[in-house]
TORKOL-4160 file (C-alpha; in steps of 0.2 Angstrom, whole numbers, padded with zeros to 4 digits, m for minus):
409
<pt num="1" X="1629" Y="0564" Z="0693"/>
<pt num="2" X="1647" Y="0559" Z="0695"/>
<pt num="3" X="1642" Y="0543" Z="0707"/>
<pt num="4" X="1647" Y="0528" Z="0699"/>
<pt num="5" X="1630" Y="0518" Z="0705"/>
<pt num="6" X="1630" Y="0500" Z="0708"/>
<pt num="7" X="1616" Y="0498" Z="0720"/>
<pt num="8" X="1624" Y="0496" Z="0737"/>
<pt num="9" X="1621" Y="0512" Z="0745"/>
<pt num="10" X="1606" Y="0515" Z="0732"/>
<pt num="11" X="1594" Y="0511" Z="0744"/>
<pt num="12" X="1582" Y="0512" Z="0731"/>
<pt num="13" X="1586" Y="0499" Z="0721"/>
<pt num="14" X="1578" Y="0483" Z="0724"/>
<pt num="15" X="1587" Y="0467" Z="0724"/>
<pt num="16" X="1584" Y="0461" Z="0710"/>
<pt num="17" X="1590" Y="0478" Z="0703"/>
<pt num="18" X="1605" Y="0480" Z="0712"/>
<pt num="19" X="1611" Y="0462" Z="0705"/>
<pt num="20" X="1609" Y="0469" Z="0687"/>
<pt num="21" X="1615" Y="0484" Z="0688"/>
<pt num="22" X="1632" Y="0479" Z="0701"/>
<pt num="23" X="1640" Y="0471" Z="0683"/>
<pt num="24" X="1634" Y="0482" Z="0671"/>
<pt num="25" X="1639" Y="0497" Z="0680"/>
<pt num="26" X="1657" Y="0488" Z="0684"/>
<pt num="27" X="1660" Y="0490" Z="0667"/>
<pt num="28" X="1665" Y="0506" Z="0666"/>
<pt num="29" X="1680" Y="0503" Z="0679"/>
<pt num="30" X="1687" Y="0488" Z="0672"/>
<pt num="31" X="1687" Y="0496" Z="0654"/>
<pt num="32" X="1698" Y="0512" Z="0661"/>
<pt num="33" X="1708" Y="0501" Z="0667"/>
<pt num="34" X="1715" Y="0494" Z="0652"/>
<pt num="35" X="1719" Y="0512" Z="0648"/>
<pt num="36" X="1735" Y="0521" Z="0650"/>
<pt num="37" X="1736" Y="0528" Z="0667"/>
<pt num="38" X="1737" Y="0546" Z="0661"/>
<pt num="39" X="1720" Y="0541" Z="0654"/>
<pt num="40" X="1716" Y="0533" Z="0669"/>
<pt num="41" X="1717" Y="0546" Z="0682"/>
<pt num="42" X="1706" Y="0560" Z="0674"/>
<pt num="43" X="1690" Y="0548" Z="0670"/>
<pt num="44" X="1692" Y="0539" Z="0686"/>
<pt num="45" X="1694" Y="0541" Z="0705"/>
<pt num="46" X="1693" Y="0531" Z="0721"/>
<pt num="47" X="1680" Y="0538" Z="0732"/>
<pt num="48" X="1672" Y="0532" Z="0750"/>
<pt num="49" X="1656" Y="0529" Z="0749"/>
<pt num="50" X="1642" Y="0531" Z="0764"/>
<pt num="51" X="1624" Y="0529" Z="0766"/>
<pt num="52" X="1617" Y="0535" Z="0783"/>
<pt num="53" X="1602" Y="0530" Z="0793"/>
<pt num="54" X="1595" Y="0543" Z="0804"/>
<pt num="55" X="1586" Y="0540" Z="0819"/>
<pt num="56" X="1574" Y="0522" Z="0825"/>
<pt num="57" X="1565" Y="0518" Z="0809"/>
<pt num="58" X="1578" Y="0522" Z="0796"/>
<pt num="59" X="1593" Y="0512" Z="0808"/>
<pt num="60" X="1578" Y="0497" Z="0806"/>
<pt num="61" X="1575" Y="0500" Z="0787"/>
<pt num="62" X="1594" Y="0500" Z="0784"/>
<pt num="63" X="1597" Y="0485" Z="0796"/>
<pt num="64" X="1584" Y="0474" Z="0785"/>
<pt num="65" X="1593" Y="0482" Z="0768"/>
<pt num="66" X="1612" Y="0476" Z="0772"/>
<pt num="67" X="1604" Y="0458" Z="0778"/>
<pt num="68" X="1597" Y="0459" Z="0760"/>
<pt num="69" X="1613" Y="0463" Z="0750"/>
<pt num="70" X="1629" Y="0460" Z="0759"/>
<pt num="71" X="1633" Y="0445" Z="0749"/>
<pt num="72" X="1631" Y="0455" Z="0735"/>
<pt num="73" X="1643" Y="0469" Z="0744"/>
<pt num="74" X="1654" Y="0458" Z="0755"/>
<pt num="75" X="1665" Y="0475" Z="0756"/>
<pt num="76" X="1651" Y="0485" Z="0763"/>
<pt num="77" X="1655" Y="0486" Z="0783"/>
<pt num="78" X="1643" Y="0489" Z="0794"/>
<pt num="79" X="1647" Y="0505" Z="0806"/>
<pt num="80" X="1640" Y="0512" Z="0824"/>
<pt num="81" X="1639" Y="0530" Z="0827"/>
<pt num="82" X="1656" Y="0530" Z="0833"/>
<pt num="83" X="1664" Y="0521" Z="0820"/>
<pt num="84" X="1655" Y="0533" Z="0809"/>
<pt num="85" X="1664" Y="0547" Z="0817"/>
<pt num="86" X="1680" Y="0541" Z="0815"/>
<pt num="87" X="1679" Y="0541" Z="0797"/>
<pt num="88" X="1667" Y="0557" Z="0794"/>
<pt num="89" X="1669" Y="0569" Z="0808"/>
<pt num="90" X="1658" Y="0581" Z="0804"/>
<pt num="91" X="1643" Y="0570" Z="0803"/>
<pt num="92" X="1643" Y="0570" Z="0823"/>
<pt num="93" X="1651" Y="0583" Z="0828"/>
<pt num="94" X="1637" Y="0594" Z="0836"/>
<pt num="95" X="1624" Y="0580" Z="0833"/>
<pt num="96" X="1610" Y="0577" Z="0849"/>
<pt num="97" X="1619" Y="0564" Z="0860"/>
<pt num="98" X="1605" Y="0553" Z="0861"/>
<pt num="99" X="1600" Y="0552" Z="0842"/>
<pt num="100" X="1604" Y="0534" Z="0835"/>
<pt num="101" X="1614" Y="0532" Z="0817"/>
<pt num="102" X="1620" Y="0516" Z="0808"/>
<pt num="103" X="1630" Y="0517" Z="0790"/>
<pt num="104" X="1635" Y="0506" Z="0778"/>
<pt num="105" X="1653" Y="0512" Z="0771"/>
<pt num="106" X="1664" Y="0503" Z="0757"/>
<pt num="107" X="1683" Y="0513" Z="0752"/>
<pt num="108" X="1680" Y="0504" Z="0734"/>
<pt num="109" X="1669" Y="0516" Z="0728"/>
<pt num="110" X="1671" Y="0528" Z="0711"/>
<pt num="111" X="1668" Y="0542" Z="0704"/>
<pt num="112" X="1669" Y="0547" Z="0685"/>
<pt num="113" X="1670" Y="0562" Z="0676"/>
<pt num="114" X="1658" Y="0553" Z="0659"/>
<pt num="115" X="1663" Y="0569" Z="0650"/>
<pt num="116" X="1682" Y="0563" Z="0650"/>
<pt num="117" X="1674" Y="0545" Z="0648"/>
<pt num="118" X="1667" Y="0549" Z="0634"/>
<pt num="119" X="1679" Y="0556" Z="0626"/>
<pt num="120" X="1691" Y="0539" Z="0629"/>
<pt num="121" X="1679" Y="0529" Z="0620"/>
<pt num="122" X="1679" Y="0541" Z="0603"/>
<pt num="123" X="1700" Y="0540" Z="0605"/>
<pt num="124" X="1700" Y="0522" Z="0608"/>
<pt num="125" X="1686" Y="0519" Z="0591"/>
<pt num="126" X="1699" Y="0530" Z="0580"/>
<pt num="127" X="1715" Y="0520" Z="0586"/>
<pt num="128" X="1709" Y="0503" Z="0579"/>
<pt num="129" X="1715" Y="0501" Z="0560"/>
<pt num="130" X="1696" Y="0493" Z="0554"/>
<pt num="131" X="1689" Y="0509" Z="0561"/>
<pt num="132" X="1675" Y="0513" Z="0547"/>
<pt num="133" X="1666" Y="0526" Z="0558"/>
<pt num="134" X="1665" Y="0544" Z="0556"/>
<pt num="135" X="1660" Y="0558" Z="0572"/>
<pt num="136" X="1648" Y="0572" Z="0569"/>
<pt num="137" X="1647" Y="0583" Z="0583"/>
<pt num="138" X="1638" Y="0599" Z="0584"/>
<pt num="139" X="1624" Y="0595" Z="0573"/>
<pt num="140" X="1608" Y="0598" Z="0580"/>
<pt num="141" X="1594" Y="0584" Z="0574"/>
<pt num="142" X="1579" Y="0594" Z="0569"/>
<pt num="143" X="1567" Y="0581" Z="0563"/>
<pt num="144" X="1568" Y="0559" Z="0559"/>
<pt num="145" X="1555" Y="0553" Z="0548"/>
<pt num="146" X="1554" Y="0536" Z="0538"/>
<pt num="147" X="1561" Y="0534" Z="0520"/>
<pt num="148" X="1559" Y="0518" Z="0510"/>
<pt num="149" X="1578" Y="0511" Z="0516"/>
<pt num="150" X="1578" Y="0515" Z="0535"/>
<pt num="151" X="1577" Y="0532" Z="0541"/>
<pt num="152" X="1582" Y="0550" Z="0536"/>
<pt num="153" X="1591" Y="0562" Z="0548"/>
<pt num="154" X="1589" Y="0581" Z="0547"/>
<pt num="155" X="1599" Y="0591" Z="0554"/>
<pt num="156" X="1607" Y="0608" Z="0555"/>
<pt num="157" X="1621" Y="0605" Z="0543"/>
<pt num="158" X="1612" Y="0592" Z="0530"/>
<pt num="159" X="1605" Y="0574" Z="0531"/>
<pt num="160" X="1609" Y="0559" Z="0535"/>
<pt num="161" X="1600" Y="0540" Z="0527"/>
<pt num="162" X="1603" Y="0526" Z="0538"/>
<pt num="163" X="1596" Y="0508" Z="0541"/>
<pt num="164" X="1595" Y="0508" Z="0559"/>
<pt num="165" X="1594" Y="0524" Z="0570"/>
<pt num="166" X="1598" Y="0522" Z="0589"/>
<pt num="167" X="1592" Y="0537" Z="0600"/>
<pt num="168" X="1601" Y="0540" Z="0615"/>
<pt num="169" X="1595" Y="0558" Z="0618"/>
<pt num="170" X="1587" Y="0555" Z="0634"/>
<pt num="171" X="1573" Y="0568" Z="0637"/>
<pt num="172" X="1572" Y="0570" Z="0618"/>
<pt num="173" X="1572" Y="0551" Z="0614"/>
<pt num="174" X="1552" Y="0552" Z="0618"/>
<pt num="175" X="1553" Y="0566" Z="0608"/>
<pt num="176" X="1557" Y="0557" Z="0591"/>
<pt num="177" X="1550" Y="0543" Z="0595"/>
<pt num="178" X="1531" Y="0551" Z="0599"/>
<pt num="179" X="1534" Y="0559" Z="0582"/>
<pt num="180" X="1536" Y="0542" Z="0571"/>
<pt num="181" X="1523" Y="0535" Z="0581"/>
<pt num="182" X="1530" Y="0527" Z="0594"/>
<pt num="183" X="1529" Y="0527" Z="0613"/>
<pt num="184" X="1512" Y="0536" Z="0612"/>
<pt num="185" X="1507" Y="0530" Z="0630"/>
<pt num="186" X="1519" Y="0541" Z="0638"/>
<pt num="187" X="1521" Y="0558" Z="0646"/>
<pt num="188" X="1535" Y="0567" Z="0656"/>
<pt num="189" X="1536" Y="0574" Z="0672"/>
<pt num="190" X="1551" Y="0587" Z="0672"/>
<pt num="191" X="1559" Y="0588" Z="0685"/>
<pt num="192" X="1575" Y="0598" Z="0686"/>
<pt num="193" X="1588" Y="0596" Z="0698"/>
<pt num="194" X="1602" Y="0610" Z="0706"/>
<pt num="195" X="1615" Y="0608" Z="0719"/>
<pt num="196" X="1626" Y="0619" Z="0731"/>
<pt num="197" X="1644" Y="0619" Z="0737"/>
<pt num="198" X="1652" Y="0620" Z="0752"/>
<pt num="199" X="1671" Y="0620" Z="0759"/>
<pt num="200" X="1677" Y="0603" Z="0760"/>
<pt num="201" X="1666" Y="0594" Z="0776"/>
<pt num="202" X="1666" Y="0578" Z="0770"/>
<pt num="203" X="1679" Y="0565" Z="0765"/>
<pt num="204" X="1669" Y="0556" Z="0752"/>
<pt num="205" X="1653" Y="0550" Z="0748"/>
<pt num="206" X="1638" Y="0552" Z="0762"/>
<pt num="207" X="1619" Y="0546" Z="0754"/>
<pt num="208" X="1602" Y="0547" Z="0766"/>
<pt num="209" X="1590" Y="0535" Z="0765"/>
<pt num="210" X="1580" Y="0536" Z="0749"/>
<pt num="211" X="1557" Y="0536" Z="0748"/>
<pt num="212" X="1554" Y="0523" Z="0735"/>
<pt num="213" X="1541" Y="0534" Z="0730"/>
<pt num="214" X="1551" Y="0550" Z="0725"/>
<pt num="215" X="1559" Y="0555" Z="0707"/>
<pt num="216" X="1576" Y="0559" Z="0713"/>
<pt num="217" X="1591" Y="0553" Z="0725"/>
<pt num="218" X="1590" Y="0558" Z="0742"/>
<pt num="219" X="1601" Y="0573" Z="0748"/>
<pt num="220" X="1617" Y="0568" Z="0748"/>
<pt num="221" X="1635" Y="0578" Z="0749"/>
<pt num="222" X="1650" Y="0571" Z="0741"/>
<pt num="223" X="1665" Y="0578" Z="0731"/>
<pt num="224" X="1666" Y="0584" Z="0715"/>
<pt num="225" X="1680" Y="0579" Z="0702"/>
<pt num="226" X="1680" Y="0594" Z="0693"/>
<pt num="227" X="1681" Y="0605" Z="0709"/>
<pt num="228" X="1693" Y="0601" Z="0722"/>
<pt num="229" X="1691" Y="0605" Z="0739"/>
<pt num="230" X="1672" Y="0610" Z="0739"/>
<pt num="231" X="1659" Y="0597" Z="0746"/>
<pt num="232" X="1645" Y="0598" Z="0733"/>
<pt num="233" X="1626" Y="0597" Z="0739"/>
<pt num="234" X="1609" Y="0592" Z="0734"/>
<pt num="235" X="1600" Y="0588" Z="0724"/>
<pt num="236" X="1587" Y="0602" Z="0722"/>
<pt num="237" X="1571" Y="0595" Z="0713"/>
<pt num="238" X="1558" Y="0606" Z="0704"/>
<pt num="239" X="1543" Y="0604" Z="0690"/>
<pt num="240" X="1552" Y="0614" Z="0676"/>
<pt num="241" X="1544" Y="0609" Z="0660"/>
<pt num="242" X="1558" Y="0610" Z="0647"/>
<pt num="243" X="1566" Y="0595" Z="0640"/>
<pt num="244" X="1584" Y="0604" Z="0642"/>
<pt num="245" X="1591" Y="0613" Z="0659"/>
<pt num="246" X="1593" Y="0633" Z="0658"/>
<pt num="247" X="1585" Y="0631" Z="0640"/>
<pt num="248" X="1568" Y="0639" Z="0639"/>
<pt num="249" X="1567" Y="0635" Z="0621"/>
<pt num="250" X="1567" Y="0618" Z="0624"/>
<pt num="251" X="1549" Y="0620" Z="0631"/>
<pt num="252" X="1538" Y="0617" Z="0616"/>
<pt num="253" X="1546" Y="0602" Z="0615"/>
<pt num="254" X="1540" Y="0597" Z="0630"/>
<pt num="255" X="1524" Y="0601" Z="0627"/>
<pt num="256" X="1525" Y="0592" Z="0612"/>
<pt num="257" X="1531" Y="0576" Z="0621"/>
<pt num="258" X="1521" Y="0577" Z="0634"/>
<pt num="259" X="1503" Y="0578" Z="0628"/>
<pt num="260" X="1497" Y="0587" Z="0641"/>
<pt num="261" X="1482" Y="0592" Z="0635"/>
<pt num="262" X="1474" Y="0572" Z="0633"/>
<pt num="263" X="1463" Y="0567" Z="0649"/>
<pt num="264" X="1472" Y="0553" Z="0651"/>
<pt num="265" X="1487" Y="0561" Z="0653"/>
<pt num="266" X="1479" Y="0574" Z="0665"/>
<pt num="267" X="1472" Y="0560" Z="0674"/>
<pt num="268" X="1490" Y="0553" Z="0675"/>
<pt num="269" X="1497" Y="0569" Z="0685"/>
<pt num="270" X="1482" Y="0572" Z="0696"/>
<pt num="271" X="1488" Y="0554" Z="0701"/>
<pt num="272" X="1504" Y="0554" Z="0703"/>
<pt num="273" X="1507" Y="0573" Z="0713"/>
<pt num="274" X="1491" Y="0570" Z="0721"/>
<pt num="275" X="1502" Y="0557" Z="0731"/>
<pt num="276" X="1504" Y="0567" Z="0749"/>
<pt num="277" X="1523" Y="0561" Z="0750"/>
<pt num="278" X="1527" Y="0565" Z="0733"/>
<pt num="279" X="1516" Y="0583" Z="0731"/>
<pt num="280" X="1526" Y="0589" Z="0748"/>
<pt num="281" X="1542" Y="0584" Z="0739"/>
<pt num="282" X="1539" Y="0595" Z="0726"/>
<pt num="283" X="1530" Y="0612" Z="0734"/>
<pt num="284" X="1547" Y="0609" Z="0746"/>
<pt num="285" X="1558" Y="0609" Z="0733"/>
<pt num="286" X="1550" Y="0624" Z="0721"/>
<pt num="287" X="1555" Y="0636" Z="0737"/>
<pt num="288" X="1574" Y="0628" Z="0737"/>
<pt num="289" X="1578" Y="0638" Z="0722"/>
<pt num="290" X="1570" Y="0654" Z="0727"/>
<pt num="291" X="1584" Y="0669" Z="0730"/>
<pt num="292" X="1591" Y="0675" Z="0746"/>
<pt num="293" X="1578" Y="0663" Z="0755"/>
<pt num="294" X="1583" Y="0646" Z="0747"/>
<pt num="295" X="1595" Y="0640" Z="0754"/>
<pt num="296" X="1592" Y="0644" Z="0772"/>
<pt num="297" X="1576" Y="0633" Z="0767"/>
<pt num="298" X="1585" Y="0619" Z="0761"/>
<pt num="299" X="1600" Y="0620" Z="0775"/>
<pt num="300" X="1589" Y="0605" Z="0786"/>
<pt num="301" X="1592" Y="0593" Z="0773"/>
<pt num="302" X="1610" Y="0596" Z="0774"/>
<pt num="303" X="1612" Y="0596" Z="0792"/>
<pt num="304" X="1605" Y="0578" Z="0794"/>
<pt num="305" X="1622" Y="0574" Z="0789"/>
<pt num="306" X="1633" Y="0590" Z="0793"/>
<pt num="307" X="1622" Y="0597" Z="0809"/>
<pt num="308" X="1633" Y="0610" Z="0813"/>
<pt num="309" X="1632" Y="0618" Z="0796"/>
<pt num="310" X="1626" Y="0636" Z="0793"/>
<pt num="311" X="1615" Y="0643" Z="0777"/>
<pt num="312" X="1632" Y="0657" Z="0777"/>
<pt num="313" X="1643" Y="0639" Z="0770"/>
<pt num="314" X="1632" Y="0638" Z="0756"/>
<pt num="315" X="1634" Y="0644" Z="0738"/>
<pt num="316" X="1623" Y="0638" Z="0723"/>
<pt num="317" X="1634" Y="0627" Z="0712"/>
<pt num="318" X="1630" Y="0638" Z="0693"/>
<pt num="319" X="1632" Y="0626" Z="0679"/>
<pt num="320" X="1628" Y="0610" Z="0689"/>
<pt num="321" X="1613" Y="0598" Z="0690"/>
<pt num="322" X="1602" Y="0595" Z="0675"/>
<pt num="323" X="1585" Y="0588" Z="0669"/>
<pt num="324" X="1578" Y="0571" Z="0673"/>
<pt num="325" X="1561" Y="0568" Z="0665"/>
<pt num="326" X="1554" Y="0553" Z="0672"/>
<pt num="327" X="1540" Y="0544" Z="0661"/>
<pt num="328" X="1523" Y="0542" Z="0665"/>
<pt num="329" X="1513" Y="0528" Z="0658"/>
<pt num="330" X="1496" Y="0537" Z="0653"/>
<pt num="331" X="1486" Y="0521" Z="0653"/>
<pt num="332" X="1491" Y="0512" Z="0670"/>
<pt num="333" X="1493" Y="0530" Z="0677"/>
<pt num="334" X="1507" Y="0528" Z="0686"/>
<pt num="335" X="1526" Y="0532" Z="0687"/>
<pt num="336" X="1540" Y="0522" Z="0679"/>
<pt num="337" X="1555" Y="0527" Z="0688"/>
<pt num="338" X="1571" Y="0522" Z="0682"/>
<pt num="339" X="1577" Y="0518" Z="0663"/>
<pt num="340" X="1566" Y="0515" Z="0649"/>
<pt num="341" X="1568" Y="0510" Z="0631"/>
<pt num="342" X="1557" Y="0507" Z="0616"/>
<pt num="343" X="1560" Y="0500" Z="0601"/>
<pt num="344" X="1553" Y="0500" Z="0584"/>
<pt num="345" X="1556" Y="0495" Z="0567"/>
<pt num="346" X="1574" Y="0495" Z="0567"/>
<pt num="347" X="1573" Y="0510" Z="0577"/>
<pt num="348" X="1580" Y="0510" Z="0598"/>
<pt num="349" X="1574" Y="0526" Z="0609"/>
<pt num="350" X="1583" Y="0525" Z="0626"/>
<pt num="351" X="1579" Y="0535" Z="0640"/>
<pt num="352" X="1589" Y="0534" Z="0654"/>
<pt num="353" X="1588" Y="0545" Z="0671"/>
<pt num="354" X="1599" Y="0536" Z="0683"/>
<pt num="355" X="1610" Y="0523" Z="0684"/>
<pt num="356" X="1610" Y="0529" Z="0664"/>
<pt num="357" X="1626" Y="0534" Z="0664"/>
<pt num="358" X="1633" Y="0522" Z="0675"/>
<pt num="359" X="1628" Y="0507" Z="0664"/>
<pt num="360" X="1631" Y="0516" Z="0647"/>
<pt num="361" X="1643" Y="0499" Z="0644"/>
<pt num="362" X="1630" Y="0489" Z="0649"/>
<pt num="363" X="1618" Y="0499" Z="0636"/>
<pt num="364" X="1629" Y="0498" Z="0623"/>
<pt num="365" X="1630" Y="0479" Z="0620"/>
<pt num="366" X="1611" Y="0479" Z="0623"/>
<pt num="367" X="1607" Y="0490" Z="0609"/>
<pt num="368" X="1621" Y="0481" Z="0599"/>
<pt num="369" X="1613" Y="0463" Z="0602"/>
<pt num="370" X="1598" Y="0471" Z="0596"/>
<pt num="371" X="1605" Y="0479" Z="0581"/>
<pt num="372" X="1614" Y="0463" Z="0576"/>
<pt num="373" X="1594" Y="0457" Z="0576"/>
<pt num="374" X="1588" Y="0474" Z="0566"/>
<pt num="375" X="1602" Y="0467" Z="0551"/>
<pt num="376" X="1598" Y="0448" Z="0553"/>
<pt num="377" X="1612" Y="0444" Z="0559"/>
<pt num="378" X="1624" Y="0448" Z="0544"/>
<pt num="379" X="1635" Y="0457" Z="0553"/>
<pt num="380" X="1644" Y="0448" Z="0568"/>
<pt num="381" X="1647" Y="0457" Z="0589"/>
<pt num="382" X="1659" Y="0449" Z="0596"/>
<pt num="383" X="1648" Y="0447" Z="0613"/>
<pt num="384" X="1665" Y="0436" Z="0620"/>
<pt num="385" X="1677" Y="0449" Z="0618"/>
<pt num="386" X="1671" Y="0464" Z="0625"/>
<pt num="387" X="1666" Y="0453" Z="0641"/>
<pt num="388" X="1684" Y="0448" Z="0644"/>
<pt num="389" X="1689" Y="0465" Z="0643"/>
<pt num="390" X="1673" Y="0477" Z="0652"/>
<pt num="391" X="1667" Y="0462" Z="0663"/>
<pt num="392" X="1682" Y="0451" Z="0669"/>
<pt num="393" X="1674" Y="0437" Z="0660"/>
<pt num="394" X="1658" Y="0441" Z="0670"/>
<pt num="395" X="1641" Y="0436" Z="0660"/>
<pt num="396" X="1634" Y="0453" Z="0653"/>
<pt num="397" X="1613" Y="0448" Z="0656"/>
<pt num="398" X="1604" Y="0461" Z="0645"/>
<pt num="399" X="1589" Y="0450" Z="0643"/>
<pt num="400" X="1585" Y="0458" Z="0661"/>
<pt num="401" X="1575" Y="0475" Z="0657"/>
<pt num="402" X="1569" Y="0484" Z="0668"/>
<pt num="403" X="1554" Y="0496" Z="0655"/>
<pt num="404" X="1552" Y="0489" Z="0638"/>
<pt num="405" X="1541" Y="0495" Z="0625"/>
<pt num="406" X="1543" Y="0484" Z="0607"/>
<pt num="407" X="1533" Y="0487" Z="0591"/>
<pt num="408" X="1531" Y="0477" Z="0579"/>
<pt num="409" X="1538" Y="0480" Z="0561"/>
């Protein structure tokens, strides 16, 4: 995803949620801002951002939902169906006459390209003179086990010993952590995601109301920053069980994290896709990716935003989307959507579908506070001056978790 997500066209989100994650995802745009503006404008872009109610019931639900959070959004305007027009055109145009829609619209929206991101953060770490850190990149981790003084790191081009570990690896991170004997309650439902492009129909970001029940976003169209011009579409969702998109070998893997094989994982499944809503979802979405037909089956999704567009418009977007595994908790049976993180001897797993990547600030000083715990506290974060400069000042409230797994030493 692109979408920086702070909960207010993420009808998804709870309230309580969407307060959390409002000022951790706001990091991210107040810390490109202290960049230089070359920097600046390849990470982040100023984007419209739109979610649509369609039809009675969803023009209720998204009534109830902006009396929730507009003092949390006092940006968020509430728009008619003709107001909607005004700004997106094509959500309208050929629309039935009669059919009622209500949006909530902000202009203060952003995307961010998190590869660029990224790379700012490593440039930024290597400009400070106390910088003691080294980058490793390109090494594949092959295996973590336990040594008498932390951990040891195998990997492809030698090992590493360290004292704390933090695993941000997201469908691996169960992975490593299943194999020091951590996180065993929990299975993974794989579930991959794709998109398509179009020409350019829309002038930013459009959302449809999201079912609390289902894995993924609702389908949405918005721009890409990495391709002009094009409106990109989806998501896709399908049961694909590889920990890694596109890569087959990945698959043992998942097996591996998965325990499919235990009852009470089995059990779990049946559950969970034995849902009507959710089962539906799925057997729908397995035939979206199917060739020549796929996209003429997917083309009613899209054209509850753009009705007058045709399966011809369509092209699959290669190279986009990717995996988002989402946890199953094998003793309660059911599925814990969202971010989760467990954490061990000082050892962090995270696993972090979205807002992940949106938050990744927020993340950061989380697993730092914590780390500060793993060394006793002989090593100092200076908690004061990262909020001054990510936050505005704003308290950072990492004690707010949303899935939590701790094991004791």
């Amino acid at each position: 995803s692109q979408t920086l997500h702070i909960g207010d066209i993420e009808t998804n989100y709870s309230l309580e949620k969407a307060k959390v994650v409002k000022p951790a995802a706001m990091m991210i745009p107040f810390y490109v801002k202290k960049l230089h503006p070359d920097a600046q404008n390849k990470i982040l872009f100023k984007v419209s951002k739109m979610i649509l109610a369609i039809g009675r019931d969803e023009v209720i639900k998204l009534e109830k939902r902006y009396e929730e959070i507009k003092e949390l959004y006092p940006d968020l305007q509430k728009l008619d169906r003709k107001e909607v027009g005004n700004i997106e055109p094509n959500i309208t145009k050929g629309r039935i006459e009669n059919e009622e829609l209500l949006a909530l619209y902000t202009l203060n929206g952003y995307a961010v390209d998190y590869e660029m991101l990224a790379t700012s953060f490593i440039s930024e770490v290597k400009k400070k003179a106390s910088n003691r850190s080294d980058l490793f990149l390109g090494y594949k981790v092959k295996k973590i086990k336990r040594i008498d003084k932390g951990y040891q790191v195998d990997t492809n081009k030698g090992l590493f010993e360290a004292t704390v570990v933090v695993v941000d690896a997201d469908s691996y991170s169960l992975f490593f952590a299943k194999s020091l004997g951590y996180g065993k309650k929990f299975s993974l439902i794989p579930v991959a995601g794709s998109f398509y492009f179009s020409d350019k129909l829309l002038n930013g970001k459009v959302y449809t109301m999201q079912d609390k029940k289902l894995p993924f976003a609702a389908v949405h169209g918005d721009p890409d920053v990495q391709v002009p011009n094009k409106t990109r579409w989806g998501p896709t969702a399908k049961f694909f069980p590889v920990l890694e998109s596109g890569k087959l070998s990945t698959s043992l893997d998942y097996f591996k994290s998965a325990g499919l094989f235990r009852y009470c994982t089995a059990k779990s499944f049946v559950k969970i896709l034995s849902d009507y809503t959710r089962f539906k979802y799925l057997v729908k979405n397995a035939l979206y990716d199917l060739p020549l037909v796929g996209k003429t089956l997917f083309l009613p999704n899209i054209k509850k935003i753009i009705p007058s567009i045709k399966a011809r418009d369509l092209k699959k977007a290669k190279g986009f989307g990717g995996m988002r595994l989402q946890r199953v908790d094998t003793e309660t049976h059911e599925l814990q959507l969202g971010e989760g993180r467990i954490i061990g001897n000082n050892i962090i797993f995270n696993m972090t579908p979205s807002p992940g990547a949106s938050v990744c600030l927020f993340n950061a000083v989380r697993d730092t506070e914590e780390i500060m715990n793993f060394f006793d506290n002989s090593y100092r974060f200076d908690r004061y001056t990262m909020e001054n400069e990510c936050t505005g000042g704003y308290p950072c409230e990492t004690g707010k978790e949303t899935s939590v797994d701790f094991y004791s030493s």
